[in-house]
KEDRENDO-197352 format. One line per 4 residues: for each residue y, x, z of C-alpha. Coordinates in Angstrom, 2 decimals, m for minus. Each point is the difference from the previous one (the first is absolute). Example, Ala and Ser with C-alpha at 12.3 -4.5 7.8 and 13.67 -1.06 7.14 Angstrom:
m4.50/12.30/7.80 | 3.44/1.37/m0.66
***
This chain:
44.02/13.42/113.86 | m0.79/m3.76/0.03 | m0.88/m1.77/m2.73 | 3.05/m2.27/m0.01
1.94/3.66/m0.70 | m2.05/0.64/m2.52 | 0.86/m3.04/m2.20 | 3.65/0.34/1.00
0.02/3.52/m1.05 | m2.23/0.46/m3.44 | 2.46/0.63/m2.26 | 1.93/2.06/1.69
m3.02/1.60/0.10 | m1.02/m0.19/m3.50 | 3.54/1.76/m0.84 | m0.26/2.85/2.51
3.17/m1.55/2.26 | m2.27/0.32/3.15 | 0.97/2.79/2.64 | m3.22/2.41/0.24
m1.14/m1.06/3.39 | m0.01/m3.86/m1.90 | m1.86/0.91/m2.78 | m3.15/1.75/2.01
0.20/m3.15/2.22 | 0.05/m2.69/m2.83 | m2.70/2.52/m1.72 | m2.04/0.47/3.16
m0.13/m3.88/0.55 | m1.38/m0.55/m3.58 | m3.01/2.53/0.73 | m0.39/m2.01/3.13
0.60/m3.88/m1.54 | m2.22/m1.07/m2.89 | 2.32/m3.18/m0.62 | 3.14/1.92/0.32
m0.78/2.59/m2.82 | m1.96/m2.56/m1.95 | 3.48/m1.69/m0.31 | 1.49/3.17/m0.54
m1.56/0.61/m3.03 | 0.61/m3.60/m1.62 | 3.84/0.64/1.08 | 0.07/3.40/m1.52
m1.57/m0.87/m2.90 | 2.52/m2.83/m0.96 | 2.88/2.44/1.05 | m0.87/2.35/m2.59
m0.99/m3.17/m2.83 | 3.52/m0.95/0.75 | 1.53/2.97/m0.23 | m1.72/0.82/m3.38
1.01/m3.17/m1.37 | 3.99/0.36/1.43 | 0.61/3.28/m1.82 | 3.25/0.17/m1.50
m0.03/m1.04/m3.91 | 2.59/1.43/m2.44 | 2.93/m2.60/m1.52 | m0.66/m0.21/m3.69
2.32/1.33/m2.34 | 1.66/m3.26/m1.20 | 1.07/m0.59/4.17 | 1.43/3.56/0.10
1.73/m0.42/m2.90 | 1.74/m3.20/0.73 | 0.45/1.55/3.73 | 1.95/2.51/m1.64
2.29/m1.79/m1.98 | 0.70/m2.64/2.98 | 0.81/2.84/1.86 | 2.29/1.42/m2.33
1.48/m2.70/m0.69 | 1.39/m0.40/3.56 | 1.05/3.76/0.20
***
């Protein structure tokens, strides 16, 4: 794998899309390419610090509760 495969392919990477033949080539290339899994690691780790920071919050009660009656109201 070149590196210009590697940057096109990280994420789908990082979420496990790669076919298994992919991901032992985009892993072997890291063991092999210091700069490559140097970026890696920066990418991965602001994947999963945007990830942590897009988890789904709950509506407060006052939202659901005027959802509710909107809804209702159009029933």
């Amino acid at each position: 794998m070149l590196c210009s495969e590697v940057r096109r392919t990280v994420y789908l990477f990082f979420e496990g899309s790669l076919g298994e033949k992919q991901q032992v080539d985009f892993k072997t290339h890291l063991s092999i390419c210091v700069d490559c899994d140097t970026k890696t690691q920066i990418q991965l780790r602001l994947h999963r610090f945007v990830l942590s920071h897009m988890a789904p919050q709950p509506a407060p009660e006052h939202l659901k509760t005027r959802l509710t009656r909107s809804l209702r109201a159009l029933s």
